[in-house]
Structure formats: structure tokens, C-alpha cells
C-alpha positions as CSV (number, residue, x, y, z in Angstrom):
1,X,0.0,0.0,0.0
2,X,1.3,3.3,-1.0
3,X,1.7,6.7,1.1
4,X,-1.5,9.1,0.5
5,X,1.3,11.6,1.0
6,X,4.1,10.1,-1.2
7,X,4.7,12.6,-4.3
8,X,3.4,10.7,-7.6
9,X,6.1,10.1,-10.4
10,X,4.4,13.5,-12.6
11,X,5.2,15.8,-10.0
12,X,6.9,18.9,-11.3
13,X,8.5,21.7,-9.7
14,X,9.5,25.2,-11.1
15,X,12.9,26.5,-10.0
16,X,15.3,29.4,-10.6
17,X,19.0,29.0,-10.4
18,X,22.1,32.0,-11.2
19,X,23.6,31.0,-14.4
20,X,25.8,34.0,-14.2
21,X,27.2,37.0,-11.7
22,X,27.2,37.0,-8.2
23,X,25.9,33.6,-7.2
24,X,22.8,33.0,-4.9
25,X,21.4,29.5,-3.6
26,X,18.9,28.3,-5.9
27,X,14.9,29.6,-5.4
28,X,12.6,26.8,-5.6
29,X,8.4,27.6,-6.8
30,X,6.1,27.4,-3.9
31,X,3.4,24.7,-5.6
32,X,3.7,22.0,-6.8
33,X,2.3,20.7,-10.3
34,X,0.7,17.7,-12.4
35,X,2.3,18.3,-16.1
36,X,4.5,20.9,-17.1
37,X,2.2,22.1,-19.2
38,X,0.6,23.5,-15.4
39,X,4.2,24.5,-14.2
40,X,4.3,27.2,-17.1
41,X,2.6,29.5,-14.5
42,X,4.9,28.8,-11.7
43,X,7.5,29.7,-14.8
44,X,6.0,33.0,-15.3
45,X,5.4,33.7,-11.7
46,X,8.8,33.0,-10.6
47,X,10.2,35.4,-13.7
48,X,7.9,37.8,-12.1
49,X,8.8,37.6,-8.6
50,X,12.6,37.7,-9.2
51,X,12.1,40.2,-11.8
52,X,10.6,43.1,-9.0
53,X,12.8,41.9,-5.8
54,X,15.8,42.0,-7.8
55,X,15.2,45.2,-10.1
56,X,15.4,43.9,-13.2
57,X,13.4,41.9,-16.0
58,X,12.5,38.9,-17.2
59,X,10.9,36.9,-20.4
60,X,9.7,33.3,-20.7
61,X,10.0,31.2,-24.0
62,X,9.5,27.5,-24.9
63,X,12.9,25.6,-24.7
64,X,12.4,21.6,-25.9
65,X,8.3,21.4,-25.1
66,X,8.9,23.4,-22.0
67,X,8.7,27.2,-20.6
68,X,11.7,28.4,-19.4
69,X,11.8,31.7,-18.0
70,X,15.6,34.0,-17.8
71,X,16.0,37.2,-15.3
72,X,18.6,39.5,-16.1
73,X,18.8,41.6,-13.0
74,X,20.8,44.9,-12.3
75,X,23.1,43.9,-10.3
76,X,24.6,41.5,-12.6
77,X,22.8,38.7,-12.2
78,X,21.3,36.0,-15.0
79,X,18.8,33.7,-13.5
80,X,17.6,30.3,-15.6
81,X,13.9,29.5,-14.5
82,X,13.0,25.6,-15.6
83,X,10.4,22.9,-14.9
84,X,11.9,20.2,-13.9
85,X,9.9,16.2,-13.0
86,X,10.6,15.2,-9.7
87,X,12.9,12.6,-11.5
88,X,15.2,15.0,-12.5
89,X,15.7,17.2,-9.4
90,X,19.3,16.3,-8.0
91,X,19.3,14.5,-5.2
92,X,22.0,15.5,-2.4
């Protein structure tokens, strides 16, 4: 019998990592989703919400039958913004 609270295998999450300039950890989305087609709008969110606390801007495009989202801040900083399965999250 299987965990009622066990992530499924089609979990996706959205996250945000410095590709270039002044690195910071990485910034994980705050939900959860069932396709990546769903996680587009934790894409655009993220863009959005490390666009206006970082002072910069941000655009999202489909990469490969995903969204990804970049950040180009002013302080020097380039942020990736991916979906990624629960598969292919590093695991420590």
C-alpha cells in the first residue's frame, strides 16, 4: 500500500538558479504541479517575482516542449527559470 502523502512520479517543480554573476542558492516555486504544461505558470510567476525583488526583467520562451523563463537583473545577475519532473531534481 502506498503513502496518500508520497509525491506521484508527474510531480513537477519550477525552479530558478544563477547562471551568471554574483551567485545566490537556488529559489525553488512554492506549488507543486501535475504536467509541465501547469508549471508554465509557476514559470511566469517566478520570472515575475525575481524580476521586481531583484530590479530587473525577465521573459519566458518555450525551450524543448517546456517554458523556461531567464532574469537578467541589475546587479549582474542571470537567472535560468526551468520545470523540472521530480525525476530529475538532483538529489544530495
Amino acid at each position: 500500500m502506498t503513502s496518500a502523502l508520497a509525491l506521484s512520479p508527474d510531480a513537477y517543480f519550477v525552479v530558478a538558479e544563477v547562471i551568471h554573476g554574483p551567485h545566490l542558492a537556488p529559489r525553488v516555486g512554492d506549488d507543486l504541479y501535475c504536467s509541465a504544461e501547469c508549471a508554465e505558470h509557476g514559470v511566469r510567476e517566478l520570472v515575475r517575482e525575481l524580476a521586481e525583488e531583484q530590479g530587473g526583467s525577465g521573459f519566458v520562451l518555450p525551450h524543448q516542449g517546456r517554458m523556461i523563463g531567464c532574469v537578467v537583473t541589475r546587479g549582474g545577475r542571470m537567472w535560468s527559470v526551468q520545470i523540472l519532473a521530480r525525476g530529475e531534481v538532483p538529489t544530495i
